[in-house]
N, C-alpha and C positions, 0 to 999 in steps of 0.2 A: 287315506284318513277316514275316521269312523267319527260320526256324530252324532250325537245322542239330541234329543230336542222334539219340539212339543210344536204344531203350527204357530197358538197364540201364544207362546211365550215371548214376551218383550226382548228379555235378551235372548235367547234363540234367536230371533228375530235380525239381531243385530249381525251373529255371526252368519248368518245366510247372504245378507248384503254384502260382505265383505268377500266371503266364498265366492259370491256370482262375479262384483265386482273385479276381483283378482282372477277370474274364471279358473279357480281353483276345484277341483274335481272332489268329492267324498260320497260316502259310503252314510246315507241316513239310517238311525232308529228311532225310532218314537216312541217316546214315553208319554201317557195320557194323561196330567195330571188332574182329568177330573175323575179316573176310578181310582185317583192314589196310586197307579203302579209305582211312582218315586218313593213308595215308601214301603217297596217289595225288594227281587233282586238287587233293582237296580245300586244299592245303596251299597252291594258291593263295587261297584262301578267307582259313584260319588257319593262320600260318605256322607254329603249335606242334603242328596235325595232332589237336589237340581238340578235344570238342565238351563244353557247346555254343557256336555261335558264332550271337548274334543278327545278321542284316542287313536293316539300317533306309536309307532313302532317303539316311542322310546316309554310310552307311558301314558297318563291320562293330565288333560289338564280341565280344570272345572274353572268357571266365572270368563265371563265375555270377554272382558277387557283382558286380561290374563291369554285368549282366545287371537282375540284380535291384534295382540302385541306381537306374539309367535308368527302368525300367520303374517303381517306387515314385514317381521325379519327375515319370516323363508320367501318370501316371494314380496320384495319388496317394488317391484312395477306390476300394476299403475302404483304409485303410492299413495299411500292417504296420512302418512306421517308428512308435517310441510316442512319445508327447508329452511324457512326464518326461526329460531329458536324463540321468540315471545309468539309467535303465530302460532307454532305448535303448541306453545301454554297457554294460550287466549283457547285452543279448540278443545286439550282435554281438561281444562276448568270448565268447559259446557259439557264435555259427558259426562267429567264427575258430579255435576250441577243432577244432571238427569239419571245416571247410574245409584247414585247413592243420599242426593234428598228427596229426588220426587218417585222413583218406583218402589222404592223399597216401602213404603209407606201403600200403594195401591198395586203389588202383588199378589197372588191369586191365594198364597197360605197366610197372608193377613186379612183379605177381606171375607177368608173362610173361616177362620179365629173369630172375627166377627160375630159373624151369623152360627156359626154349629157349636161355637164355646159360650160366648157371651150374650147370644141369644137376641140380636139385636136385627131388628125386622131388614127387609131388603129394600126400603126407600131409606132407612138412615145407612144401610148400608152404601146404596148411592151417594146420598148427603157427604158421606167420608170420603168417599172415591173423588167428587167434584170438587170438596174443601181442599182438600193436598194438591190437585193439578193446580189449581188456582193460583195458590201458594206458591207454587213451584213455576208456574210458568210467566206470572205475572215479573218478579224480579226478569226471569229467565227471557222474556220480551226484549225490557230495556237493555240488556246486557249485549240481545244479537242488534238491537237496532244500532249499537255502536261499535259492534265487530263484523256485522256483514257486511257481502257484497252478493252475489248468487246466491252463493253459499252461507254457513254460519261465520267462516272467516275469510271473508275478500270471496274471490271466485274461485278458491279451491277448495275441492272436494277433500273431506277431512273425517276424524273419529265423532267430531261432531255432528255432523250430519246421519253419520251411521247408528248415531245413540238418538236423534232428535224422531227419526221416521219413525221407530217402533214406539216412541210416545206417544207422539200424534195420534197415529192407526189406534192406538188402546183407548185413548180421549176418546175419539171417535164413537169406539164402539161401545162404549158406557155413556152416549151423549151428554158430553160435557160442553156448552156452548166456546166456541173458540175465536166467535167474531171480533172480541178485545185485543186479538194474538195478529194482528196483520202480519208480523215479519216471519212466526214463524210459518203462519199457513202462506204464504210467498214461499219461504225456502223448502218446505214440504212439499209444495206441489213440484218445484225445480227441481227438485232432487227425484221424486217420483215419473217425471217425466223423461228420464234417464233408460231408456229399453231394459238395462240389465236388470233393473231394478224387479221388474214382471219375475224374476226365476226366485224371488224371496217373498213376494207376498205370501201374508199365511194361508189362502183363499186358494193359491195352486199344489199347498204340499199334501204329499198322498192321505195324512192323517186328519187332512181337513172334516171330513164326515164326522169325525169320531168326536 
């Protein structure tokens, strides 16, 4: 398997967790999207010019979750899909909680819409970036403080966990303070403290220089 992805991309990010975790084997490329290469060849690849995009024998698949559903049914030990049917819907109502209200909002071709279209400085650029985590994490708080346990749901490892790490780490590195968030900087650090975890940080992928 061939993977296309970027170190800090969020959802890249996600699928590497899952890759290490399932010690699933592939074949990286890197797309840089801070000189735009997504929006060169690659776009014959994936025509939305994001990453990541897995390519498997039978074809390409684009969008993480889409990514991570696949890869859950080819190699479904360890699992991170749970065996209780409301526990599995309690953990991907949190990734979709974080896949599709809080990043899409502080992705990298929105807060560069920002600044190189709408011409708007880089501290209110920040300002936006902190406003939406906030937003999104403060609901996103109370919801784990009554669906966890180690993890986002009881003590198993889940899609939710795999969506919550690459948020965090983005929080992080746009300092957005997270001291209000106790549950999830608990389960971020549990989940981080997992050794497999080390083979997805974006800080060890070869493209990290760039």
């Amino acid at each position: 398997m061939d993977l296309f992805t970027y170190f800090r991309s969020t959802a890249s990010y996600r699928v590497r967790l899952v890759m290490a975790y399932k010690g699933i084997a592939y074949v990286p490329h890197y797309i840089n999207l801070r000189t735009n290469e997504q929006n060169q060849e690659y776009k014959n690849i994936n025509a939305f010019g994001l990453v990541p995009t897995l390519s498997t024998e039978q074809g390409t698949i684009p969008q993480s979750l889409a990514i991570i559903e696949y890869l859950e049914k080819l190699h479904p030990a360890p699992a991170l899909w749970l065996t209780d049917p409301f526990q599995q819907a309690q953990a991907m109502s949190i990734a979709q909680v974080i896949c599709c209200d809080i990043h899409p909002l502080n992705n990298l071709r929105v807060l560069k819409y920002l600044t190189d279209t709408l011409g708007i400085t880089e501290e209110q650029k920040n300002a936006w970036y902190h406003h939406w985590v906030h937003e999104g994490f403060k609901p996103l708080e109370k919801q784990l403080s009554q669906t966890s346990g180690i993890f986002c749901v009881k003590d198993h490892l889940s899609i939710a966990d795999i969506c919550l790490i690459p948020q965090v780490y983005n929080a992080n590195r746009f300092g957005v303070d997270l001291s209000s968030y106790p549950t999830i900087l608990r389960i971020n650090e549990a989940v981080l403290d997992l050794q497999w975890t080390k083979l997805a940080t974006p800080e060890v992928q070869e493209d990290a220089t760039s």
